[in-house]
C-alpha positions in Angstrom: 205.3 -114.2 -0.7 201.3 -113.4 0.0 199.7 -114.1 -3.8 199.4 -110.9 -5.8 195.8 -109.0 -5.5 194.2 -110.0 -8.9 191.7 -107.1 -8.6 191.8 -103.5 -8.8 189.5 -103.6 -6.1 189.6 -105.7 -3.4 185.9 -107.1 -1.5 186.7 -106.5 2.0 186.3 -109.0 4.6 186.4 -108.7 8.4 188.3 -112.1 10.7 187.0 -111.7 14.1 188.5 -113.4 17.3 187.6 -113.2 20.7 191.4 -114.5 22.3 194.9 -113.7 20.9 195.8 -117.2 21.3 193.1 -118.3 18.7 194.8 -115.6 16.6 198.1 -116.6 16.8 197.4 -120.1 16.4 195.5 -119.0 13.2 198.4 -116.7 11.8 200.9 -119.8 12.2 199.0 -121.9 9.7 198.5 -118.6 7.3 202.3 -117.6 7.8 203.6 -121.4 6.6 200.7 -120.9 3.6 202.4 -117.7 2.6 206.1 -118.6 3.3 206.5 -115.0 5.2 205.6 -114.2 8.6 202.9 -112.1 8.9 202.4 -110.4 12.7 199.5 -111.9 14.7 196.3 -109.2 15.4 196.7 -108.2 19.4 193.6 -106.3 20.6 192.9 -102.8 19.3 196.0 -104.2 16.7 194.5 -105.9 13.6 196.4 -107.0 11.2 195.3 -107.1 7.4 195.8 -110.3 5.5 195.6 -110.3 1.4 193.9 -112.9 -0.8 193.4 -112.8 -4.5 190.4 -110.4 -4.7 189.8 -109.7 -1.3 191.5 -107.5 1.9 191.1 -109.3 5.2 191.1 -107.1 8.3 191.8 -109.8 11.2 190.9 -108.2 14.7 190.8 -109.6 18.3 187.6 -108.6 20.4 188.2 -110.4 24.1 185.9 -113.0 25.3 182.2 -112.6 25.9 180.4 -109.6 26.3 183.4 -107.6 25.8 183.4 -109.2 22.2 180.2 -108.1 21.9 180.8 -104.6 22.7 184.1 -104.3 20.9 183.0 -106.1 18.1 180.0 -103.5 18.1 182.4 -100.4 18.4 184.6 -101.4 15.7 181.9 -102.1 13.0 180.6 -98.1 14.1 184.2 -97.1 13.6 184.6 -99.0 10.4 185.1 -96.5 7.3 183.0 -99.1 4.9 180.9 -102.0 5.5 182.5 -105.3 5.6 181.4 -107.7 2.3 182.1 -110.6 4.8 182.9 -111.7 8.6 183.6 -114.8 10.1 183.9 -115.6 13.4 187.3 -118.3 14.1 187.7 -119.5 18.0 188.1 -121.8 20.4 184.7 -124.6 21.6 183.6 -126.7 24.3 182.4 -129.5 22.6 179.0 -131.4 24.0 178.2 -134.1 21.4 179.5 -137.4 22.5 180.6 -137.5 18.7 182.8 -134.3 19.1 186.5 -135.0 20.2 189.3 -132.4 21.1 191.0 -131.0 18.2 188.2 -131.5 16.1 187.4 -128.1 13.7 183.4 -127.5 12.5 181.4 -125.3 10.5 178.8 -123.8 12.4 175.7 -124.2 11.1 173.3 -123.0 13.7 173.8 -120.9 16.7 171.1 -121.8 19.8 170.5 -119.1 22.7 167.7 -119.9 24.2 164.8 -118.4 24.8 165.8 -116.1 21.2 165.6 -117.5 18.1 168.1 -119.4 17.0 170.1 -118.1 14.5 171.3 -120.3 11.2 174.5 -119.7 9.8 175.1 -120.3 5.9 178.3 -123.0 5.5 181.1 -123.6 2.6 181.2 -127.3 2.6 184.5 -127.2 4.0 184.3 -129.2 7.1 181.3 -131.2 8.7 178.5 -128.6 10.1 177.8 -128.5 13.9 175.0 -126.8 16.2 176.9 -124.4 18.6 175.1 -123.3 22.2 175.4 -119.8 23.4 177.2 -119.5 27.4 177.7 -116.6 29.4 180.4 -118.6 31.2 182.5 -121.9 30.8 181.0 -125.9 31.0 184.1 -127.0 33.2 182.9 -130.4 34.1 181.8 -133.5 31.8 178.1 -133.7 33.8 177.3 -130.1 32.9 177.9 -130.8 29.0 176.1 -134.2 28.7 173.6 -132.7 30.5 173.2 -130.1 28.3 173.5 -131.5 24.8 171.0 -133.9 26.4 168.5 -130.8 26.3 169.4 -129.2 23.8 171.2 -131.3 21.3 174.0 -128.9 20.8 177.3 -130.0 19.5 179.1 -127.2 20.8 179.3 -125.0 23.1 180.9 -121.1 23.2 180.2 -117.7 24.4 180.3 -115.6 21.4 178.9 -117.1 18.1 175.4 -115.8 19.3 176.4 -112.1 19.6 178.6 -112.5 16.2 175.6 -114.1 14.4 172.7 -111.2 16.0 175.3 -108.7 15.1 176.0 -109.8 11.2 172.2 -110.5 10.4 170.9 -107.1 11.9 174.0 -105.2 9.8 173.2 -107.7 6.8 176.3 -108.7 6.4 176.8 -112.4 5.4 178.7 -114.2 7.8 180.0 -117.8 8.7 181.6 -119.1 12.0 184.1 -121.6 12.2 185.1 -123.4 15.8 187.4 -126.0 17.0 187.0 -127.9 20.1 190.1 -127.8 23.1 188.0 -129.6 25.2 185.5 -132.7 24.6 182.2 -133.8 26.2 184.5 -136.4 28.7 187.1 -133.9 29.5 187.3 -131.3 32.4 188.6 -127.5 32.7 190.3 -126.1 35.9 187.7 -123.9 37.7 190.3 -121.1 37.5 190.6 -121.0 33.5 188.4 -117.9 32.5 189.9 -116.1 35.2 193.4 -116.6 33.1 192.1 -114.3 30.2 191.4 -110.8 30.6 188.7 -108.9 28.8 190.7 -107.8 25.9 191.7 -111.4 25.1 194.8 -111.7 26.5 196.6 -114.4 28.7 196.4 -112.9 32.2 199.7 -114.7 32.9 200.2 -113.4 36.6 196.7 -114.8 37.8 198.0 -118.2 35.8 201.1 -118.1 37.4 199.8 -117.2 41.0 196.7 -119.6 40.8 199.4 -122.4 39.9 201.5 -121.8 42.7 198.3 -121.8 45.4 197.5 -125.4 43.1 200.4 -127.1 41.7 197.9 -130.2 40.8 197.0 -127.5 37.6 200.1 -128.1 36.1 198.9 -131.4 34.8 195.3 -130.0 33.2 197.3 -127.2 31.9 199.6 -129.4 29.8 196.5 -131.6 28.5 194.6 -128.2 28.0 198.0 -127.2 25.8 198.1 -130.2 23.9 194.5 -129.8 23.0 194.6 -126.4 22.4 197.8 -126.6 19.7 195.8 -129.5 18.0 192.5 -127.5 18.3 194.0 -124.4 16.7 196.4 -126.2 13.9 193.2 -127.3 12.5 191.1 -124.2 13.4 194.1 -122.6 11.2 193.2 -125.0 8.3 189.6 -124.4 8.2 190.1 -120.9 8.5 192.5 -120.5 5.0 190.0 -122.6 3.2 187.1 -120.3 4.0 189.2 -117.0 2.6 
């Protein structure tokens, strides 16, 4: 069963994601913690997870400029201000010392040419600089060459518009990523057409784009593999930082 609130009165804390499969993989990890199952947030859904001391609302926001503008929209529509946010997804990773499945606390967000943004850390896993993208690094030259200028370890499109968002509403914040695909490995072209702009699997274009290219098939079963190590761990990192 979820641990009893010790308080009265809960702090409340806001879980934002920008895919539902990032959720879900998240809620597996916190449903085995708690011994119950407790239902995955969809978009526009959220689902509200309880700690000792503290109410969680966990929300999905889509990818990119739609979590921008969702996430934006929600905090207007919020009754209260949240006492904490953090940020749990998916990364590219761009440091020849990153590897696929690997989990970081963000400790800086680049998005050049603003300022970057640093994000304070827990301690609970080792500390990584993540880039801001308007789109996806598909192939390995595109990521060496940019953690070449930028020294980035990471690389993801929506830890800048989190971190802009919590430091103008002055709420403290942290951001925690995992990586589904390292410096050396490649993305199928087609792969952010797959998700839609509320965060979900946009299984028809998967299944259509599959059947124009059966040679997918093989990049979407490394991409799986990577992606259920990626968010075991992402899960991990997450219940250490409630």
């Amino acid at each position: 069963m979820p641990p009893v609130r010790q308080f009265a009165t809960a702090n409340r804390g806001l879980v934002a994601f920008a895919l539902e499969v990032e959720s879900k993989a998240v809620f597996r990890v916190l449903s085995k913690s708690d011994k119950i199952h407790l239902p995955f947030p969809r978009f526009n859904r959220p689902t509200t997870v309880h700690r000792p001391g503290w109410d969680w609302q966990m929300c999905v926001f889509g990818p990119g400029e739609a979590f921008h503008r969702h996430l934006n929209q929600h905090l207007k529509e919020l009754s209260y201000k949240p006492d904490f946010a953090l940020l749990a997804g998916f990364s590219g990773g761009l440091s020849p010392h990153t590897k696929s499945g690997m989990a970081f606390e963000v400790k800086e967000v680049l998005n050049p040419p603003k300022a970057p943004v640093l994000v304070p850390t827990k301690g609970i896993a080792p500390k990584a600089v993540s880039l801001h993208s308007k789109s996806v690094y598909y192939y390995p030259s595109e990521k060496n060459q940019s953690f070449h200028t930028t020294g980035s370890d990471l690389v993801d499109m929506e830890s800048s518009y989190f971190s802009q968002t919590m430091v103008g509403a002055d709420i403290p914040f942290g951001i925690c990523r995992s990586i589904t695909d390292g410096p050396n490995e490649s993305l199928p072209r087609q792969s952010l057409h797959w998700v839609d702009s509320n965060g979900k699997i946009a299984l028809g274009r998967l299944i259509c784009d599959v059947l124009r290219s059966p040679g997918l098939i093989r990049a979407l079963f490394r991409l799986g593999k990577s992606s259920k190590l990626a968010g075991k761990n992402l899960g991990e990192l997450v219940l250490q930082a409630l």
